[in-house]
N, C-alpha and C positions, 0 to 999 in steps of 0.2 A: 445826211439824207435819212431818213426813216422810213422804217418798215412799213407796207402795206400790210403788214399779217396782224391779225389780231388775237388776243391772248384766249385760250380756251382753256377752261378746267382737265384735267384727265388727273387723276390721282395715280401717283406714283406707286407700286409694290415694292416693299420694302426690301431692304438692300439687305442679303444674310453677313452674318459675323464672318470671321477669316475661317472658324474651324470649319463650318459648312464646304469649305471652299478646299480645305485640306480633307475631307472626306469623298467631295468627289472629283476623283483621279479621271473620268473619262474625257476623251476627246470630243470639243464640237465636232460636228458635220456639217461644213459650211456649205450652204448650196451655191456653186457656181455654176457658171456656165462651163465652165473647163476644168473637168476633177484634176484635182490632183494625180501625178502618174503614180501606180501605186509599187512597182517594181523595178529594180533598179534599173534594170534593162531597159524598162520603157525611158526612163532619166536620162540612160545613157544617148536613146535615140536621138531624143530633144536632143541632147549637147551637138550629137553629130550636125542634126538638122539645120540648127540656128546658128553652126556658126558664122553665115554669113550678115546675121543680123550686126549693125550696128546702133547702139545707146546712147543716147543725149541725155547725162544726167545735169540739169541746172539747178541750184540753190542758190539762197540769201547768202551775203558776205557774212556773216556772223557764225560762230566757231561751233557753236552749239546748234549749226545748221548744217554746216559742212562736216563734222563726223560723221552723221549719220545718211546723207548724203554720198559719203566718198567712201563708208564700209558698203552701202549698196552697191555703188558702180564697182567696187573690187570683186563683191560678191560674184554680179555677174559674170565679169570676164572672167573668173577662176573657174564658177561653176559650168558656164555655158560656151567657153572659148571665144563669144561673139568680142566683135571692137564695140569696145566703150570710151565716150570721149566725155567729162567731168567739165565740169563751166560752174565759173563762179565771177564775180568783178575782177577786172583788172588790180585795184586794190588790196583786194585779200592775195589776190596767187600773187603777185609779189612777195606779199609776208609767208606763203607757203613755198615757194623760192627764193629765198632772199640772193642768191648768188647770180639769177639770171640777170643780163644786163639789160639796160636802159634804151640799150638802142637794140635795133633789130626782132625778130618775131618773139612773140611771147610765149606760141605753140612748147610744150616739153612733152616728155614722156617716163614710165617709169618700165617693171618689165610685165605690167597687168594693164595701164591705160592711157590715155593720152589727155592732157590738160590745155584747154584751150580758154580763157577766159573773155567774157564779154565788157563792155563799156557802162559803165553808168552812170557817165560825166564827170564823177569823183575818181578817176582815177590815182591822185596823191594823198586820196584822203587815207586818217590812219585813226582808228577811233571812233564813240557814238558820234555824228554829227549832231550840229549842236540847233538845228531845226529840222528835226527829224521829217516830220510831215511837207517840208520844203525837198529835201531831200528823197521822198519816196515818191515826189513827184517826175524828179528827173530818173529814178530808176526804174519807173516803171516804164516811161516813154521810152529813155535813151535806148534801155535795155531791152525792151523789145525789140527793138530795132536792130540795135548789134547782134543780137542773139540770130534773130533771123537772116543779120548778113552770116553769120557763120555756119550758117544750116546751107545757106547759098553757095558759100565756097568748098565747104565740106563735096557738097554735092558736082560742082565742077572740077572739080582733085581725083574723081572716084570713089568718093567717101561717103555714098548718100547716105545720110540719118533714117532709121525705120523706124524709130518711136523715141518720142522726148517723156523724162520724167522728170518730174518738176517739186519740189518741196512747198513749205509754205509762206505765202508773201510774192509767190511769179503766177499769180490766175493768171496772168495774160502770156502765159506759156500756149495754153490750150489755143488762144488764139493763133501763138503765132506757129502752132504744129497746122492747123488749119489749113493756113494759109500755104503749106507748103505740100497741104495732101498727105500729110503723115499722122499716123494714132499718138495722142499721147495721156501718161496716167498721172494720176495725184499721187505722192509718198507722204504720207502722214510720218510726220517724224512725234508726236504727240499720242499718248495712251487714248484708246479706244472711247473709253470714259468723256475724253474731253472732246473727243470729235462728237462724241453724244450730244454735248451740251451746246455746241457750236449747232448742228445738225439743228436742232432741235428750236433756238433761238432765230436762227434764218428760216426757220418752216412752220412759222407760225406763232412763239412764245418770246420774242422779244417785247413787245410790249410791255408785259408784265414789267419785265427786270427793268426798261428805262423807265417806266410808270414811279419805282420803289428804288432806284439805285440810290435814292440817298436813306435808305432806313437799311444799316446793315443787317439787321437782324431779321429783315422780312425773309420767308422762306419761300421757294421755290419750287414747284413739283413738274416734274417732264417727263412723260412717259418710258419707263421700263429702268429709271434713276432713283438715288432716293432723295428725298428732300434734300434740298440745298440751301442756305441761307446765301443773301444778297454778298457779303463781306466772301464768301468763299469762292465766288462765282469769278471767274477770268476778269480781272478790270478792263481789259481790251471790248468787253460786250456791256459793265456794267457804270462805267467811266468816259470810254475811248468814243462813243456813240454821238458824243456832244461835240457842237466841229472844230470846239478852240481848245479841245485836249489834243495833247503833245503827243499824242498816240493815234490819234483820228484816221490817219491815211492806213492803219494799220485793219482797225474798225471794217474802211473803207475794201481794203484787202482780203478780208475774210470773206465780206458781205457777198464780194462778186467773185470768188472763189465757189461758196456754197450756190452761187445764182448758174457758175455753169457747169457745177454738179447736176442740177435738177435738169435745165436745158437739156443736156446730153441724154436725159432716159427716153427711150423709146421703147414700142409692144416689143419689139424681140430683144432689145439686148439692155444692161446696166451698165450705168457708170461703175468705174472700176476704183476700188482703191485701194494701192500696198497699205500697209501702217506698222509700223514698227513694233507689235507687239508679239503676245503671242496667245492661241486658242485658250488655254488650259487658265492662263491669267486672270483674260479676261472675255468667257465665256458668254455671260448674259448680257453682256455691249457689245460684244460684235453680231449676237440675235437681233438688235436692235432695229438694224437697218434692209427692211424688205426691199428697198426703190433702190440698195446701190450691192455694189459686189466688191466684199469686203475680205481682201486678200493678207492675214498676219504671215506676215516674213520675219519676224524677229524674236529673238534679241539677237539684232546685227552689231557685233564687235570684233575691237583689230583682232583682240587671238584667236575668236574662233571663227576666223574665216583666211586661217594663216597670210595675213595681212603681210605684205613685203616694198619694199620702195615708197613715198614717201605716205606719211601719217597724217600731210592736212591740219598740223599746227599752224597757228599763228602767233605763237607764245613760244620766246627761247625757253627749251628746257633746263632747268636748274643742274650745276654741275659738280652739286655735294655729296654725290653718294648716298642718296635717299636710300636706293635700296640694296645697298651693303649694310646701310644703316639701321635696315628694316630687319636682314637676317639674325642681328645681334639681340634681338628683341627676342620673347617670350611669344609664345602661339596666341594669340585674339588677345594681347595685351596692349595694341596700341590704337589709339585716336586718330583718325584721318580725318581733315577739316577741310573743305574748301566750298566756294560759294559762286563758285562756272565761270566765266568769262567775262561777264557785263557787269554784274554786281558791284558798284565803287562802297564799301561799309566806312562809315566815318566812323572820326575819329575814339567818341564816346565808347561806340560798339565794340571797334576792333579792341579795347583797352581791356572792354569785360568781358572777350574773350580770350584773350590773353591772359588775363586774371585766371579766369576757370581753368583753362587748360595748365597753370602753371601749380594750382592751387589743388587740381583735381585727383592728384598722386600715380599719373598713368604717363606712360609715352603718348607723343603726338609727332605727328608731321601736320602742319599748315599751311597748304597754299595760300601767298599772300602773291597778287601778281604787282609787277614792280609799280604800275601806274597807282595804284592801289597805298604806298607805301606813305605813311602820312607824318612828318616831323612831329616828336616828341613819343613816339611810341617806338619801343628799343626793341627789335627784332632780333636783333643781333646777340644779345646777355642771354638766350633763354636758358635754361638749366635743363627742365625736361624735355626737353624736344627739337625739332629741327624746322625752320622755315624756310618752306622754299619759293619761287616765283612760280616756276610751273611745273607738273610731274606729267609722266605716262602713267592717268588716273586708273587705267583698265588691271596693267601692272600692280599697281598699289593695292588695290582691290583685291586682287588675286593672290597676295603674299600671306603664307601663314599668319605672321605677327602682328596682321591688322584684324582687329576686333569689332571695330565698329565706325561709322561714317556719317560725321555731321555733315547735313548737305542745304544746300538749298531749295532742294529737292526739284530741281530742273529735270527730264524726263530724261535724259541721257545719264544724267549722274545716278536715279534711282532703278533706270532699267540694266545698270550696268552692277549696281550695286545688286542687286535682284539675284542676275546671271554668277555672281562671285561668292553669292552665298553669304554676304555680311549686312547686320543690324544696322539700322538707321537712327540718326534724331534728327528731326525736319525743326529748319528754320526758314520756312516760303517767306516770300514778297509778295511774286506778282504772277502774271501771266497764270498758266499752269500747276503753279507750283502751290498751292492751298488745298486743291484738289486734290493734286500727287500724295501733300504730306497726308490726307484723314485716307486716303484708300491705305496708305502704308501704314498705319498705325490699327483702324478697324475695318478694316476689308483682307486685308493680306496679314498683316497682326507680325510684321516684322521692324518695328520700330515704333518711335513713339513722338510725338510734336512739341516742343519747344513752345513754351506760354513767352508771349515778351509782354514787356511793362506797358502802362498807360502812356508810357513816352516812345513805345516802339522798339525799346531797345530789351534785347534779349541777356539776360541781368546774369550775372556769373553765377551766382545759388544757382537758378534753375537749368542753366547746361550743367552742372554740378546732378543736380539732382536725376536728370535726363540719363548722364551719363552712367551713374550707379545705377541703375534703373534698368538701362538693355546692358550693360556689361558685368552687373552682378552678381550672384550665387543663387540669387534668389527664384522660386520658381515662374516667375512674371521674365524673365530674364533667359531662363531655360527653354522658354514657349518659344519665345523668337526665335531663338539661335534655331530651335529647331522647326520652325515654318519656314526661317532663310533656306535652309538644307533642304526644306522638300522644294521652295522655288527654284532652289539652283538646280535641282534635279529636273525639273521639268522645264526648264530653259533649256539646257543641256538637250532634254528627249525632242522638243520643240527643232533646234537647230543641227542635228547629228544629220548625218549625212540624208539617210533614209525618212526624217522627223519631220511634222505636218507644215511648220515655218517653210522649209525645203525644197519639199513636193509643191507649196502654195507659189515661189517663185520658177519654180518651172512650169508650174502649170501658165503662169502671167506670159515665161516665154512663149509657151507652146499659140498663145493666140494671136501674135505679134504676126 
C-alpha cells in the first residue's frame, strides 16, 4: 500500500557535534498535559493512589522486545505497587519458563507480576519463522483475538485491566483496548531519533525515500533531523515498502501504528508516548513532536530498577564463569562482543572476527549464541578469551574489566551500554541500527563505526583498528571514555529516584 502523503521540502537544521551536547547540562521541559510530580511526596501519593490500577503490558515474541518490555512492567509494579500483568506468545513464555508444563494453565507469577501469555497460532514455534509476512499475518489476527480473550477473563476473575501498553509491531492493541473501554499507550522501545524518522515518513515524507530507495547515497532532509542518506535510513521504510519484501507486514505495521497515533489527536488532549529514552540524551527529538505527548522513561534496566524473579531470557545462560572470569582481568582491558539475539553472522564473518579478537592482544568475551555456531570455526582453542552462548549483558557492562563493546548497535545493547558508561564500535545491519551507530559515534562522540568491505564483511584490520582507536592512550580515545562518563552520569540523574525519566512515569500513572 502507499502513502497518500507527498513529499515536501523543509530543510533540515543542522545536527550539533557531541561536544555541544556535553556543554549543555540542562533539562528539557517537556510540556505535558500531566507535569511531572515534583516532590517526593507528591510520588509517594500517586503510589498510594494507583495502587489499585492494573497494567497490561503486551510485546513482540522477540527478546530484544521483551527486555525492555518486561523491565517496564517491573518498573511499575516496584514503583507504583499497582498489578501488572506482562503478555507476550505462548511461544516465547515457554522459553521464559521452560520448567512450566504442557498441560494445564500457562498463567505464572513472580514476586513483582504475573505472566499470562497470548496465542499467535505458532504456539511450538522456536525461531525467525521462515515466512515471516505469512506469519505476522496470523499474529496480528490470532493475537488480537486472544489478547482480548484475556482482557475478558482478566476482567471476570476480578482483575479488570485499566490501561494496556503495547510495544512495537501490536498497533492493533489500541484497538483492542478500545474495544473493551480501556486507555491504552504506545512504548517506544527505539531512540527518539528513530521515532523522528518513522513519524516524519508516515506524515508526509515517504515518497521521497520510496521515489530514491534504490540510490543509496541520495540524502534525505526531515524537519528538526540532519540529513540522512538513503543507505542509513531504517530498510523497513526504505526496502520493506515493496509487498514482495520479507519484511512488508512489518512496513505494514508501522504504517498503521503511526496511522492511529495521528487518529487519536484531538483539541484537548495528545496522543501519548513512553520511549525508552531519556531528556538530556536526546533533547532536540523529543522537541520534535508538537501533535503528540512524548513521555522518556528511561534508561530502563534490570539493575537499576532492582529487578528480582525472572529476567525474560529466552537464551540458556552460559555456565563458564564469565564473570569470575571478568574479575581476573585488568579495569577497561577487556572486549565484549556480541550481536542481540536475531543476528545469524556467517561463516566468513564470524572467522574475521575471531581473527581480530584473537590477533588484537586484548581480552574478550564473545557471545556466540548456540544456533549461530557454524562447523569449522573452533570456538572452543581460543587463547585470549572466552566464548559464550549467552550472558547477563547488563552485568557484563557494568564490570570494571570491560573496556569497550562491539555491538550491533540494536537500541538495547547501545542504551544499556550508554547507562554503564562504556565505549562502543558499531557494526549495524539493519533496522535501527545505522542510525544508532553515526548518533554514537557524531552526536554522543562515545564510540566509533566499523567500515566493512565491498563484500559486507567487517575485515579483521579494521575491528583491529576500531579497537585501538576507543581503547587506546590516545587523546581521540580519552574523549569517549570521557563523554561515556558524563552519559552515564546523566542516565543515572535521568533514572534516580527523584530524576525526570521517574517523575515522567509517574506522571503517565497519575493519568490512568
Amino acid at each position: 500500500m502507499r502513502s497518500p502523503y507527498q513529499y515536501i521540502t523543509i530543510k533540515a537544521h543542522p545536527q550539533p557535534h557531541y561536544f555541544r551536547a556535553y556543554q549543555e547540562t540542562t533539562t528539557t521541559k517537556l510540556k505535558t498535559k500531566s507535569r511531572p510530580p515534583k516532590t517526593e511526596s507528591e510520588l509517594e501519593f500517586i503510589r498510594m493512589e494507583k495502587q489499585h490500577l492494573h497494567f497490561l503490558v503486551a510485546t513482540f515474541p522477540f527478546q530484544g522486545h521483551i527486555n525492555p518490555a518486561l523491565h517496564l512492567a517491573k518498573r511499575l509494579a516496584l514503583n507504583t505497587g499497582s498489578q501488572v500483568t506482562f503478555s507476550t506468545t505462548v511461544s516465547a513464555h515457554r522459553r521464559m519458563f521452560p520448567s512450566l508444563s504442557e498441560i494445564g494453565s500457562l498463567e505464572t507469577q513472580d514476586e513483582l507480576i504475573t505472566y499470562i501469555p497470548f496465542s499467535d497460532g505458532h504456539d511450538d514455534n522456536i525461531g525467525m519463522p521462515q515466512d515471516f509476512n505469512a506469519y505476522m499475518s496470523d499474529f496480528n489476527h490470532i493475537g488480537s483475538q486472544t489478547l482480548s480473550e484475556i482482557i475478558g477473563s482478566l476482567a471476570s476473575s476480578g482483575r479488570p485491566v485499566s490501561c494496556i501498553i503495547c510495544t512495537l509491531l501490536l498497533p492493533w492493541a489500541a484497538d483492542v483496548a478500545r474495544d473493551h473501554n480501556i486507555p491504552s499507550a504506545l512504548y517506544w522501545i527505539q531512540p527518539a531519533t528513530i521515532f523522528a524518522i518513522y513519524y516524519h515518513y508516515f506524515n508526509g515524507y515517504g515518497g521521497v525515500v520510496r521515489s530514491n530507495h534504490n540510490d543509496p547515497s541520495y540524502v534525505v532532509e526531515l524537519p528538526g533531523l540532519p540529513p540522512y542518506k538513503i543507505k542509513d535510513l531504517p530498510n523497513f521504510v526504505t526496502q520493506a515498502f515493496q509487498e514482495e519484501d520479507q519484511f512488508h507486514s512489518i512496513y505494514l505495521s508501522f504504517s498503521q501504528l503511526f496511522q492511529t497515533l495521528l487518529k487519536q489527536r484531538t483539541d484537548k488532549s495528545k496522543p501519548l508516548v513512553l520511549i525508552n529514552t531519556f531528556a538530556a540524551l536526546e533533547k532536540k527529538e523529543l522537541a520534535i513532536f508538537t501533535e503528540l505527548e512524548m513521555l522518556p522513561i528511561g534508561p530502563l534496566l534490570p539493575l537499576m530498577i532492582e529487578e528480582s524473579g525472572n529476567g525474560g531470557s529466552l537464551f540458556r545462560h552460559d555456565e563458564k564463569g564469565y564473570l569470575e572470569w571478568l574479575d581476573s582481568k585488568p579495569q577497561k582491558s577487556v572486549v565484549y562482543m556480541s550481536f542481540g539475539s536475531l543476528a545469524n553472522v556467517k561463516k566468513d564473518q564470524l572467522e574475521e572476527l575471531l581473527n581480530a579478537l584473537e590477533d588484537c592482544e586484548k581480552p574478550y568475551i564473545w557471545v556466540v549464541r548456540k544456533d549461530n555456531r557454524i562447523e569449522g570455526v573452533d570456538f572452543e582453542c581460543v587463547k585470549n578469551g572466552m566464548v559464550v552462548e549467552w550472558c547477563n549483558q547488563v552485568k557484563v557492562l557494568s564490570h570494571s574489566s570491560v573496556g569497550c563493546f562491539v555491538t550491533h548497535c540494536g537500541w538495547n545493547s547501545v542504551s544499556e551500554s550508554i547507562a554503564c558508561g562504556v565505549v562502543m564500535v558499531g557494526a549495524p545491519r539493519l533496522s535501527d541500527q545505522t542510525i544508532n551507530a553515526r548518533l554514537i559515534e557524531e552526536v554522543w562522540g562515545v564510540g566509533v563505526r566499523a567500515e566493512v568491505g565491498e563484500d559486507g564483511v567487517l575485515k579483521k584490520k579494521e575491528l583491529i583498528r576500531c579497537l585501538d582507536l576507543v581503547m587506546g592512550d590516545g587523546e581521540a580515545a580519552a574523549q569517549m571514555r570521557k563523554m561515556a562518563m558524563f552519559w552515564k552520569e546523566k542516565a543515572g540523574e535521568a533514572t534516580s529516584k527523584d530524576g525526570l525519566s521517574d517523575r515522567n512515569l509517574m506522571a503517565f500513572v497519575n493519568r490512568i
